[in-house]
N, C-alpha and C positions, 0 to 999 in steps of 0.2 A: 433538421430542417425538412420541410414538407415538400417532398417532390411535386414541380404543378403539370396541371394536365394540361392540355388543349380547352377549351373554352365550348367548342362544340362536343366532346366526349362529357363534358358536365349537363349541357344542355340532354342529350341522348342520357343521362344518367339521370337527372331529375322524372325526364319522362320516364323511365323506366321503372323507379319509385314510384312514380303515381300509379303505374298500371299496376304494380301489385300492391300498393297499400290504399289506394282508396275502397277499391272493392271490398276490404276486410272493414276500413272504417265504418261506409256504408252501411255492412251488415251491423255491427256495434252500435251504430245511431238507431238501426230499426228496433234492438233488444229490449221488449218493456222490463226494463230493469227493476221497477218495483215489483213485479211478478214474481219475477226471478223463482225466489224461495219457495215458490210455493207451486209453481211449473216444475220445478227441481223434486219435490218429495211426492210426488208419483211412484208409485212402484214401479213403473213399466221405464221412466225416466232413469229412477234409482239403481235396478237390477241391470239397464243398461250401463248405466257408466261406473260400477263396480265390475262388470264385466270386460268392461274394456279395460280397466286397471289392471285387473287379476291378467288378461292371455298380453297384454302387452309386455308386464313385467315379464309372466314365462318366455314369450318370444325375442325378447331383447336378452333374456340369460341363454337362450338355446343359441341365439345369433352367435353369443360372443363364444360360446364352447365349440361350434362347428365351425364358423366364421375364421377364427382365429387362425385354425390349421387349413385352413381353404387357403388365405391368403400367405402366411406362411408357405407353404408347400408351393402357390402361382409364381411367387418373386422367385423362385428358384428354379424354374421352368427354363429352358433354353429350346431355339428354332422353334418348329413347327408348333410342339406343346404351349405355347406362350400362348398363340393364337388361339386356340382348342381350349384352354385351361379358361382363358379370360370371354369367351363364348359364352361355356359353360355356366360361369359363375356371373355373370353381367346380363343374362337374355332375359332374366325373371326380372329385372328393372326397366324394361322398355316393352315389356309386351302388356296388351292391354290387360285390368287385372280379370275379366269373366274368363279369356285364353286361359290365363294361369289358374283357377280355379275350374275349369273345365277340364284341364291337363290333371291338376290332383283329381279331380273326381274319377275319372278313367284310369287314375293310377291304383288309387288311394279307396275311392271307392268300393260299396260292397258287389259290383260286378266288374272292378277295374283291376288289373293285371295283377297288381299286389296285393289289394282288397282282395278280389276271391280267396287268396291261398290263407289272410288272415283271418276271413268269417268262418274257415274251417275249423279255425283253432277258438271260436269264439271272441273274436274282436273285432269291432266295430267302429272307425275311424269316423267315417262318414257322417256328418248334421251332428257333433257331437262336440263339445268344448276343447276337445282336441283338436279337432278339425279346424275351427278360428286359430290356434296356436300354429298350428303346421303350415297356415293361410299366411297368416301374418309372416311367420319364419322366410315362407320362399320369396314372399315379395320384398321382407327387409333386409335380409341379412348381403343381399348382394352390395348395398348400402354401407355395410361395416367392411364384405372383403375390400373393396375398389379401393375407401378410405387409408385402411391397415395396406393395403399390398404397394401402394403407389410409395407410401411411406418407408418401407421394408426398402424397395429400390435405389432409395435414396439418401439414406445415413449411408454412413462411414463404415465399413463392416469389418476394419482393422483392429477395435475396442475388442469383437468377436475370437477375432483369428488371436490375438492374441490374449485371451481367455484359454481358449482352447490347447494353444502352445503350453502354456504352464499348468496344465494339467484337467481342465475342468470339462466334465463329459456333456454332450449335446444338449441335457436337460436343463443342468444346472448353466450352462452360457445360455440357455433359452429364458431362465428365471431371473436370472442376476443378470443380465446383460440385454439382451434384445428388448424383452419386452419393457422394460423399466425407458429404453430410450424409444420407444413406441407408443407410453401414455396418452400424448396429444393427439395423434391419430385415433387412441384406440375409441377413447374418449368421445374425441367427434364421432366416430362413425359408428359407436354405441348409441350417440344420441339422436343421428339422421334414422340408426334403425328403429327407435323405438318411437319416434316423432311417424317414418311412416307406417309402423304396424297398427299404430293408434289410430288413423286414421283411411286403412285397408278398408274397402268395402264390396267392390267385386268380385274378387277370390273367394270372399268372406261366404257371400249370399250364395257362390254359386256352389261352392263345396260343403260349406257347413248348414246352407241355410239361415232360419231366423227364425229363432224360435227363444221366445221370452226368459231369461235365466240363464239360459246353454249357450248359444249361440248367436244373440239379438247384443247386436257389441252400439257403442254410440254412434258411430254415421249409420244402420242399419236403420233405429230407431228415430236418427234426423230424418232418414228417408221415410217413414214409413209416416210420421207426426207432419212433413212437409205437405202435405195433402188433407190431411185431417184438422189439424190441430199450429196454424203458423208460429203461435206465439211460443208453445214448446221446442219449437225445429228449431227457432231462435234463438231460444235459453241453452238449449245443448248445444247448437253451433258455437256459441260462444264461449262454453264451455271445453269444447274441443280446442278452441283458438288457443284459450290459456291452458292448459293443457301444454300444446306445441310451442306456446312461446318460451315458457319454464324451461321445458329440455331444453331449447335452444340459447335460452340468456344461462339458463347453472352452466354449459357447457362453456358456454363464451369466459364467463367468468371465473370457472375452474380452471381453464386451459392460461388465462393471462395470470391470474395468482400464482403458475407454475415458472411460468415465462419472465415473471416482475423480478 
């Protein structure tokens, strides 16, 4: 049976709906959709949203490799370090994204703290297809720890302890045990991180630049068409749209196929 609400929390909830799904309608009514195809095979269209394809996947696999044991390691944090850890790993989601890409550049940079000691050795992070990768990472992956760590707090961690009792060393309760009862976290917050690396822009321009092939990912190329060219900005907004909506409904629909 369906729990009921209040009568004014549905009212506050329709409008709440409208304020985010008209404006995407909106945009979707302006799309000249017979265009479409042919705004789309553009090079400069094309090489961007193969671009975004290509540092989204890598940033969504870097997420979840670095991600995984950020959060892991945060849920096991006690007193003061809980607050420090969860700083740490949460401040690159609320800070505006030119901050965070002004922060790498200064870090990352070929005059930034770490940059200098690596252009010694010959490597160059900075305006480079990497540099979108490492953009994307620091803005998403806080996305996947919050997701995974809130999750970790909140199972049963007696499945573990008694793992451990009968014999099975840290790695192997970590394979066979944690992570298997963390899919649906992991899941989601793979998907929040790759829904917003995709669609990273600030960070993006301000450490890697934009520059056609390398580094001009698809909101770069909405931005720069938005001025030029409307009915392009259009075609690849839209395209971003479904894009994010996929990660978001496979996710929804993986996660209840689990659950059914």
């Amino acid at each position: 049976m369906t729990r009921p609400v209040p009568r004014w929390i549905g009212v506050l909830a329709v409008i709440g709906g409208l304020l985010l799904g008209v404006p995407l309608l909106g945009l979707l009514v302006r799309v000249p959709w017979s265009q479409v195809p042919v705004l789309l095979a553009g090079s400069a269209a094309r090489d961007a949203l193969v671009l975004s394809l290509q540092t989204c996947l890598a940033s969504t696999l870097l997420s979840l490799v670095l991600g995984l044991p950020v959060a892991l390691v945060l849920s096991r944090l006690r007193g003061h370090w809980v607050a420090v850890g969860r700083v740490v790993a949460t401040v690159p989601m609320v800070l505006p994204p030119v901050v965070a890409g002004l922060a790498l550049l200064v870090t990352l940079g070929r005059r930034g703290l770490v940059g200098q000691v690596l252009s010694l050795g010959g490597i160059e992070i900075g305006f480079t297809t990497a540099a979108v990768v490492i953009a994307q990472t620091f803005v998403a992956m806080p996305f996947l720890v919050v997701a995974v760590e809130g999750a970790l707090r909140s199972i049963d961690g007696d499945a573990e302890l008694m793992a451990a009792t009968l014999g099975a060393g840290p790695s192997r309760v970590l394979w066979q045990v944690t992570l298997p009862a963390l899919r649906p976290a992991i899941v989601s917050g793979a998907s929040l991180a790759a829904a917003r690396a995709l669609g990273e822009f600030g960070a993006t321009i301000t450490f890697a630049g934009s520059l056609q092939g390398t580094t001009r990912t698809l909101p770069l190329e909405i931005y720069l068409q938005r001025e030029v060219d409307t009915d392009t900005a259009l075609a690849l907004a839209a395209v971003l749209i479904a894009l994010a909506a996929l990660l978001v409904l496979g996710t929804t629909l993986l996660n209840r196929g689990r659950t059914a």
